[in-house]
MIDOSE-1310 file (N, C-alpha, C; in nm, 2 decimals, decimal comma, always signed):
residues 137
xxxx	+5,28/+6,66/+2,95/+5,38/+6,56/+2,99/+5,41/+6,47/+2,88; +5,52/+6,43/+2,90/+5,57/+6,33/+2,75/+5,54/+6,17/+2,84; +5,49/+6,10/+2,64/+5,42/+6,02/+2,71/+5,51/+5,88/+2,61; +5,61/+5,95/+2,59/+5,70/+5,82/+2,57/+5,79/+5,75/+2,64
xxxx	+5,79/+5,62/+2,68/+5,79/+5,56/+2,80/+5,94/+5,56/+2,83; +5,98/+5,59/+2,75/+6,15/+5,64/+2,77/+6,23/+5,70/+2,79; +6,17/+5,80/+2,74/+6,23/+5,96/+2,69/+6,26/+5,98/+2,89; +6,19/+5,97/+2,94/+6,20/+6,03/+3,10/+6,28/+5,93/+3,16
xxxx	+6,37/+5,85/+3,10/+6,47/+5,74/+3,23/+6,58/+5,73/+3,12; +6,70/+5,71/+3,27/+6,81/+5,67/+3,15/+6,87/+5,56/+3,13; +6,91/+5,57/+3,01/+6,92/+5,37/+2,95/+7,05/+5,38/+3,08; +7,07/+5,24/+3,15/+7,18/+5,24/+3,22/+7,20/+5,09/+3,23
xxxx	+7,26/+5,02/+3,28/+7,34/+4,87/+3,31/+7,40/+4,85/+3,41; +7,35/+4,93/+3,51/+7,39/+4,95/+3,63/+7,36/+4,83/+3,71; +7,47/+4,80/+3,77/+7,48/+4,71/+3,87/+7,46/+4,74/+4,06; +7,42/+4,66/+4,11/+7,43/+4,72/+4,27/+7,59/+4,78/+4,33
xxxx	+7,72/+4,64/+4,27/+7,78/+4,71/+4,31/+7,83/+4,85/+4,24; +7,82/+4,87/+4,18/+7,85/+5,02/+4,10/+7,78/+5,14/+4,12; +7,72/+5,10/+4,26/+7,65/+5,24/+4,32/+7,76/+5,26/+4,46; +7,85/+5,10/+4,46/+7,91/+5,14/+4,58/+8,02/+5,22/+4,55
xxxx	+7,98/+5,34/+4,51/+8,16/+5,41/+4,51/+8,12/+5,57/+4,59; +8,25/+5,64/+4,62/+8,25/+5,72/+4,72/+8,10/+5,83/+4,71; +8,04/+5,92/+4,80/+7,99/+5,99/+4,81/+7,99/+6,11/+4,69; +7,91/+6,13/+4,64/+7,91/+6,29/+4,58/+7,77/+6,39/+4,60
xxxx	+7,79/+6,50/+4,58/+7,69/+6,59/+4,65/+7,58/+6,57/+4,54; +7,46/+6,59/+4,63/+7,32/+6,58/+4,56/+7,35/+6,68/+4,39; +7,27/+6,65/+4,31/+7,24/+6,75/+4,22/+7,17/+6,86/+4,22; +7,15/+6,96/+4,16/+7,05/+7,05/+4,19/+6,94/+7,02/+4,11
xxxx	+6,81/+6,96/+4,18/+6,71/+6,94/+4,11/+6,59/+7,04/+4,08; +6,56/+7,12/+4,05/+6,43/+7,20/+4,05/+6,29/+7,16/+4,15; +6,31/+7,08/+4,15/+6,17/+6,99/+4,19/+6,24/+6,88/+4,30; +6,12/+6,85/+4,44/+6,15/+6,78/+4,56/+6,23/+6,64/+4,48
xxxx	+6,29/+6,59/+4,56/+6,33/+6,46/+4,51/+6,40/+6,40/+4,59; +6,39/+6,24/+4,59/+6,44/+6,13/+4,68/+6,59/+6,11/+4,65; +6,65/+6,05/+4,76/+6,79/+6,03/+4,71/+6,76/+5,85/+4,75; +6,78/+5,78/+4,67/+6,75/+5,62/+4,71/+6,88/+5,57/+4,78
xxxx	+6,85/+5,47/+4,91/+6,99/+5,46/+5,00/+7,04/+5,40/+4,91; +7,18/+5,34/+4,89/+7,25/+5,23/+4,83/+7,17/+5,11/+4,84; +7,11/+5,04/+4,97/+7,06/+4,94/+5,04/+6,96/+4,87/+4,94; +6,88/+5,03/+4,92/+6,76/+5,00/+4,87/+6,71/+4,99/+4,67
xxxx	+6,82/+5,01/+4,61/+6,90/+5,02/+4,46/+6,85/+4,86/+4,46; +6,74/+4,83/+4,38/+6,72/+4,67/+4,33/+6,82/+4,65/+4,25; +6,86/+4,53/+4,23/+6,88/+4,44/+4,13/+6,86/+4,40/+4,02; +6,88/+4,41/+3,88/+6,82/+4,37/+3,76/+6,68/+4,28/+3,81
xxxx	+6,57/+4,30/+3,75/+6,49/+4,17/+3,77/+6,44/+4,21/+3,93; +6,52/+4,27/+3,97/+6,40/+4,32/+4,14/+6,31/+4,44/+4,17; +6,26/+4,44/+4,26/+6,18/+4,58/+4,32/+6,19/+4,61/+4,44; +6,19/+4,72/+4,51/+6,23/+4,74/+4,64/+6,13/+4,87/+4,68
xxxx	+6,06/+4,83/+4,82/+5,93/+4,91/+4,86/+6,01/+5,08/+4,88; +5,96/+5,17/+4,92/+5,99/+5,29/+4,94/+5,90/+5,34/+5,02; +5,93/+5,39/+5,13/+5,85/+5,49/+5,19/+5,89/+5,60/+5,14; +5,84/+5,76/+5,10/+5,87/+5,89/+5,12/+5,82/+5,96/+5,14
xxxx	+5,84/+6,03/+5,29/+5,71/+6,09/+5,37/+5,62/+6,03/+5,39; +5,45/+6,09/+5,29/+5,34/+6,00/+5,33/+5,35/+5,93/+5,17; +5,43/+5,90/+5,13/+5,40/+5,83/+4,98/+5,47/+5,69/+4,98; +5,39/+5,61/+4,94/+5,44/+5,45/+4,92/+5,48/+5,40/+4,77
xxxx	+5,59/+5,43/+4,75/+5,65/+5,43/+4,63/+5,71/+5,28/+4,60; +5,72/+5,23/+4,46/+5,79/+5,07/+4,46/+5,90/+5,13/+4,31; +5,96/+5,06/+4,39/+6,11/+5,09/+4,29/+6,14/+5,00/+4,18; +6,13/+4,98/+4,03/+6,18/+4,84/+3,99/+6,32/+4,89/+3,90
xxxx	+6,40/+4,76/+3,86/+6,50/+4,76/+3,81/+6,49/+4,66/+3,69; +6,42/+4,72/+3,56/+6,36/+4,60/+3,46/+6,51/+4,67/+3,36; +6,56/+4,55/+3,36/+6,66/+4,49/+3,26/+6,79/+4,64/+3,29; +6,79/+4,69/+3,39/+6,90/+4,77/+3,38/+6,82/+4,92/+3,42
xxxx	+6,67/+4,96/+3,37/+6,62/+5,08/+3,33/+6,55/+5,10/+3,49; +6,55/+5,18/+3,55/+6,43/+5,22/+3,69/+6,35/+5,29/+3,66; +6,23/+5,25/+3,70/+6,11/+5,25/+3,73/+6,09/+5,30/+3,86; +5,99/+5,41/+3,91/+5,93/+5,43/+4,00/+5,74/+5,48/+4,01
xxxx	+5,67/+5,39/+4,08/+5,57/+5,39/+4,09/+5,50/+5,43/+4,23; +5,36/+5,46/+4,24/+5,27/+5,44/+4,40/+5,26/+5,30/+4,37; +5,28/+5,27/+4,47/+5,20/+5,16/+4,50/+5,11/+5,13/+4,54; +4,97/+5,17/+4,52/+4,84/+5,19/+4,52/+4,76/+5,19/+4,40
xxxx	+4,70/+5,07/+4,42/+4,66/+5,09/+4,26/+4,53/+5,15/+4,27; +4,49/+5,23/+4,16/+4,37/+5,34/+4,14/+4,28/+5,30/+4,17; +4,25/+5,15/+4,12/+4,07/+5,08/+4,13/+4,02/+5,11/+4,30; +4,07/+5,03/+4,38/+4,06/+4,99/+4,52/+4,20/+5,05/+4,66
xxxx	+4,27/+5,05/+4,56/+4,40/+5,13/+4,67/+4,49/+4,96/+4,72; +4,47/+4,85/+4,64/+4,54/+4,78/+4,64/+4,70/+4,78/+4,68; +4,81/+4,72/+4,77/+4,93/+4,75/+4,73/+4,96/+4,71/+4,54; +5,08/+4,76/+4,50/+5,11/+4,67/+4,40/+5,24/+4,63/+4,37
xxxx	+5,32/+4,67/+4,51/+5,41/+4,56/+4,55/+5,47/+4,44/+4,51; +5,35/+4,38/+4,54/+5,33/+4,23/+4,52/+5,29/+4,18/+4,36; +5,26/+4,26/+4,29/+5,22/+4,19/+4,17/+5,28/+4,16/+4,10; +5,27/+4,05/+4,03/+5,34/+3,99/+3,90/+5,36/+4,11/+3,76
xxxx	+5,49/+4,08/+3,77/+5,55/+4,17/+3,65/+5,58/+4,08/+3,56; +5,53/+4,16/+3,42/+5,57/+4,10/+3,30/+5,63/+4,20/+3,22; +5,77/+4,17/+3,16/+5,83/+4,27/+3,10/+5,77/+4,42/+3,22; +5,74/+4,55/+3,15/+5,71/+4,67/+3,20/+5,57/+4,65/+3,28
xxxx	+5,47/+4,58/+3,27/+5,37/+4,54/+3,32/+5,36/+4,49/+3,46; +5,30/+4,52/+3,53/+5,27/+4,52/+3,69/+5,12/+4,51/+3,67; +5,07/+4,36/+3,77/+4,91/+4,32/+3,75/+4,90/+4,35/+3,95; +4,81/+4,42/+3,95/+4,73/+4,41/+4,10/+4,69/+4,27/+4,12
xxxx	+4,73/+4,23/+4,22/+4,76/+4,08/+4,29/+4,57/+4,10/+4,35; +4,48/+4,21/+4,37/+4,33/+4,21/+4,44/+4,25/+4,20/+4,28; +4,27/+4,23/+4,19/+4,12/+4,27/+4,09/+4,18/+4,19/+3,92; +4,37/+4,24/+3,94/+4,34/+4,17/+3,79/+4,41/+4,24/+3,72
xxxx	+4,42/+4,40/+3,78/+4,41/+4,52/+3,65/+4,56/+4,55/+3,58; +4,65/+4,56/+3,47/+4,76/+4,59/+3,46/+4,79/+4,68/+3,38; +4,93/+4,75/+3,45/+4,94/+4,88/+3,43/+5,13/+4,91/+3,39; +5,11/+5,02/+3,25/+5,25/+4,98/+3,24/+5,32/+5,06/+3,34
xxxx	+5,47/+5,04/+3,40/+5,54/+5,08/+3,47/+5,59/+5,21/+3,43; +5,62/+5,22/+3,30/+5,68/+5,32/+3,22/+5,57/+5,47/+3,24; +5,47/+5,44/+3,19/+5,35/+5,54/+3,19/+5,28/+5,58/+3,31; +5,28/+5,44/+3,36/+5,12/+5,49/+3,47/+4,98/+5,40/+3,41
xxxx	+4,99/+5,43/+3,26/+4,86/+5,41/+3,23/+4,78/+5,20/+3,21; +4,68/+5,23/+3,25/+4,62/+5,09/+3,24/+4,66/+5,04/+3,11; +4,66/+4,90/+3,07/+4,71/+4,85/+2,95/+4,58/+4,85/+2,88; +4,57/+4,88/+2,76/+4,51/+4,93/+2,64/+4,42/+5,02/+2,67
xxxx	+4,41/+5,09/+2,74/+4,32/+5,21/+2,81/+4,38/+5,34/+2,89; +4,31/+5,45/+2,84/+4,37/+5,57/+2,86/+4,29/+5,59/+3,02; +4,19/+5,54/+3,04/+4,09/+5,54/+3,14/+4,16/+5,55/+3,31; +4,23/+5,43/+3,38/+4,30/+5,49/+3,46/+4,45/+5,44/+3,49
xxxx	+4,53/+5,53/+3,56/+4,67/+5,60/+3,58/+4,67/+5,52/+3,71; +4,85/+5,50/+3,73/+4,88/+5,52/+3,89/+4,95/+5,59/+3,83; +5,01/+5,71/+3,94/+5,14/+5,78/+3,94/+5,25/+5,73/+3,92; +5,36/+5,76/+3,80/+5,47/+5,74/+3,78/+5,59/+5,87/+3,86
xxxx	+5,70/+5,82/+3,84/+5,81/+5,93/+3,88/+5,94/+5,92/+3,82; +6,00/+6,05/+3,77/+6,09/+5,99/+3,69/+6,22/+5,95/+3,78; +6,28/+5,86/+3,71/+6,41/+5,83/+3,84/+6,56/+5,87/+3,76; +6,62/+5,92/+3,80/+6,75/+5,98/+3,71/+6,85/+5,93/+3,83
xxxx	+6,99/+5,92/+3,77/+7,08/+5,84/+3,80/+7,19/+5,97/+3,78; +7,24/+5,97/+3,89/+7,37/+6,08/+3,88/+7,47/+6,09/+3,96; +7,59/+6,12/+3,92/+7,72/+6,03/+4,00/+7,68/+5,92/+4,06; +7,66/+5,83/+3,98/+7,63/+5,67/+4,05/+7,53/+5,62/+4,13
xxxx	+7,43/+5,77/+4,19/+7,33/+5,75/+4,28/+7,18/+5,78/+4,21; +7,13/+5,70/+4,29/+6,95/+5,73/+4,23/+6,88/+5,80/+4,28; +6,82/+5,91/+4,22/+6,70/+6,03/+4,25/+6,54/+6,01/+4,21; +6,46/+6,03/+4,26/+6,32/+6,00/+4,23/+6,30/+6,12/+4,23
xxxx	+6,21/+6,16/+4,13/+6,19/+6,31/+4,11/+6,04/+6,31/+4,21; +6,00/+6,40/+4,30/+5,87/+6,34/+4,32/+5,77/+6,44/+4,28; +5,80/+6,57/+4,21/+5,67/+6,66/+4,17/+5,64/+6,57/+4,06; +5,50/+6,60/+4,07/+5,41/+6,59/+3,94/+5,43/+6,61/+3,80
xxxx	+5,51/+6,77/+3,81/+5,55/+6,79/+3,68/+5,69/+6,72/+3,60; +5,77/+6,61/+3,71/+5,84/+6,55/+3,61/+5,79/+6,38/+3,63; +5,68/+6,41/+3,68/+5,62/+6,25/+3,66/+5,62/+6,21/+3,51; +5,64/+6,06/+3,45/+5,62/+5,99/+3,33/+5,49/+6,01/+3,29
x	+5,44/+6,01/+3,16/+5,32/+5,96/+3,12/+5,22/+6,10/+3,09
């Protein structure tokens, strides 16, 4: 898996209203994948919870770029919803622990991961990839 925090999202400057334009047909993805409502498309600077199936996914929108995470963090199964973001960084609001958004992985340690997902943007709508094999990191 590529473990450059970039390579797997695409640079975009996407605004909310610029997802409001007409309908177009899904893409053909290889792998399962979410279609994000309009509703739920954060805002520069926001995050927006996700259910998918049995997966609790948090969506962010840092500076234009999306981010998709569990929101469970590895230590205790914390949400991480709630945690304070700094730049790509998300700290578990229970223990402390922070983890880049981009990767998955704990900050200065290879030791532990939450699941990442890559999120691709096509005809104006957002997809969450949700196999493993196009996970970040």
């Amino acid at each position: 898996m590529n473990q450059d925090t970039h390579e797997n999202h695409e640079q975009t400057d996407l605004t909310r209203t610029q997802f409001e334009k007409p309908h177009f047909e899904a893409p053909d993805f290889d792998v399962p994948y979410f279609k994000v409502p309009l509703e739920k498309v954060p805002a520069i600077g926001e995050r927006t919870f996700l259910q998918v199936d049995d997966r609790f996914l948090v969506l962010f929108n840092i500076q234009g770029q999306f981010y998709a995470i569990d929101d469970r963090c590895p230590h205790q199964g914390a949400s991480l919803f709630g945690g304070k973001l700094d730049g790509c960084t998300i700290q578990c609001g229970a223990h402390g622990l922070r983890f880049d958004v981009a990767t998955g992985f704990l900050v200065n340690s290879k030791s532990m991961k939450i699941s990442t997902y890559a999120v691709h943007c096509v005809a104006q709508r957002l997809y969450i990839l949700l196999d493993q094999e196009s996970a970040h990191g």
